[in-house]
C-alpha positions as CSV (number, residue, x, y, z in Angstrom):
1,X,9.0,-19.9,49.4
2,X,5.9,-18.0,48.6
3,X,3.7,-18.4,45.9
4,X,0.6,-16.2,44.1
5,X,-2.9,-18.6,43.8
6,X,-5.1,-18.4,41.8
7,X,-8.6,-19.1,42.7
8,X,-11.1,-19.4,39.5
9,X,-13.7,-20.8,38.1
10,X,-13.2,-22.1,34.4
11,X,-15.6,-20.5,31.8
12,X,-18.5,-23.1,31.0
13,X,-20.0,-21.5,27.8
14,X,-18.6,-23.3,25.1
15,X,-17.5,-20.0,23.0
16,X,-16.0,-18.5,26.2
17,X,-13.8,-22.3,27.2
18,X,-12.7,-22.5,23.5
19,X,-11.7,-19.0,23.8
20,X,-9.8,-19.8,27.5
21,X,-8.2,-23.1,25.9
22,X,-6.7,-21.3,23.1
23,X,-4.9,-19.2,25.8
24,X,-4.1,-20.6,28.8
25,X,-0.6,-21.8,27.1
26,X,0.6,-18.6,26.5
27,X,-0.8,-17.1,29.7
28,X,1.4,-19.7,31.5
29,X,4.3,-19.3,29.7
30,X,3.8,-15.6,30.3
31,X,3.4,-16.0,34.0
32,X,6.8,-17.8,34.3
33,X,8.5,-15.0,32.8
34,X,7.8,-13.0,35.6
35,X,11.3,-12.0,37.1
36,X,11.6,-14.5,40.1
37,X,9.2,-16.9,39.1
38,X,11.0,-20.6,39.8
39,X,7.5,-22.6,38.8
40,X,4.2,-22.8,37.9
41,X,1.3,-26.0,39.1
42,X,-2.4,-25.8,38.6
43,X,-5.0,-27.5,40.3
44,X,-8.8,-28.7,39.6
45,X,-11.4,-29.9,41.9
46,X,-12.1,-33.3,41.3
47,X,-15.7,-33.1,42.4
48,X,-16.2,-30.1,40.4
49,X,-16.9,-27.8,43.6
50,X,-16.0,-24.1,43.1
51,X,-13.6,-22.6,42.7
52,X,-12.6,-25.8,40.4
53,X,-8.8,-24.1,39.1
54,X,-6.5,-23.3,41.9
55,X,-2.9,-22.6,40.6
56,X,0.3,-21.4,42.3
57,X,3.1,-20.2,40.6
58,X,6.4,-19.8,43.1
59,X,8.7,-17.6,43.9
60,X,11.7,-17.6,46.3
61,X,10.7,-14.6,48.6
62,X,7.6,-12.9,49.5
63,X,9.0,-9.6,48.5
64,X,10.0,-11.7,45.1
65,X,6.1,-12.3,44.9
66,X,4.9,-9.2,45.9
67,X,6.8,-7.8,42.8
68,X,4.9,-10.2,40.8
69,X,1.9,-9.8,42.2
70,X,2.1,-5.9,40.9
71,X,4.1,-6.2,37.8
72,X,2.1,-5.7,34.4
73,X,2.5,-9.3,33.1
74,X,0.5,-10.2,35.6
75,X,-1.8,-7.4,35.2
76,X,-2.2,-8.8,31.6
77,X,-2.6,-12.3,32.3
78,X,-5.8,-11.4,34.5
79,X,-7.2,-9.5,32.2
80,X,-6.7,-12.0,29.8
81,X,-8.8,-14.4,31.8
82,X,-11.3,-11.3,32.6
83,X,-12.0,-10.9,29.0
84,X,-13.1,-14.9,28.9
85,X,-15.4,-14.2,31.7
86,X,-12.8,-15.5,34.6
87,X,-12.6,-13.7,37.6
88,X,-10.2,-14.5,39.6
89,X,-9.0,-13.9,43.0
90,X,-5.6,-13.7,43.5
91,X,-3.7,-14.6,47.3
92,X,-0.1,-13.9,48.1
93,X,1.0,-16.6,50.5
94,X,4.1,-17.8,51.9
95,X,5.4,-21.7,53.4
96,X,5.0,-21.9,56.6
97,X,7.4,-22.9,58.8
98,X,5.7,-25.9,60.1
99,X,4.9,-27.7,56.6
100,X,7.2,-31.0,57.0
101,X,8.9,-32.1,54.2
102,X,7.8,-34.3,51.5
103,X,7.7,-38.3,52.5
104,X,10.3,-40.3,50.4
105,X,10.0,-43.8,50.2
């Protein structure tokens, strides 16, 4: 598996979060129908430290991702958040071998 993070801040202006909340839907929904995409999670700090959004949307290959990571729905989604005042940095990683499985009880 590999998977594209983003690393972000959320906006903290109220116009700017209104703004970000109004689109973050459609930016997801947008990001999933990026050929190869198989899912989407998104995390925030619980102690608020930054960055406080980490998301990672999946694919099943790195070169499935590295498509992604160049394709122009993607280009649109970050400038989507860049016009909100979100810059974010984007990673391209990949499982590692050594991650266990999940625990099942």
């Amino acid at each position: 598996m590999a998977y594209i993070l983003f690393q972000y801040d959320r906006p903290t202006d109220s116009h700017r979060w209104n703004d970000y909340n109004q689109h973050v839907r459609d930016w997801i929904a947008q990001l999933l129908q990026i050929p190869g995409a198989v899912s989407f999670m998104a995390y925030r700090t619980s102690d608020g430290a930054s960055p406080d959004t980490i998301t990672m949307l999946e694919f099943h290959t790195v070169d499935d991702a590295r498509r992604a990571q160049a394709s122009e729905p993607l280009r649109n989604v970050l400038e989507g958040l860049r016009s909100v005042g979100v810059t974010a940095q984007v990673l391209l990683v990949e499982r590692s071998p050594f991650t266990p499985e999940p625990i099942t009880a």
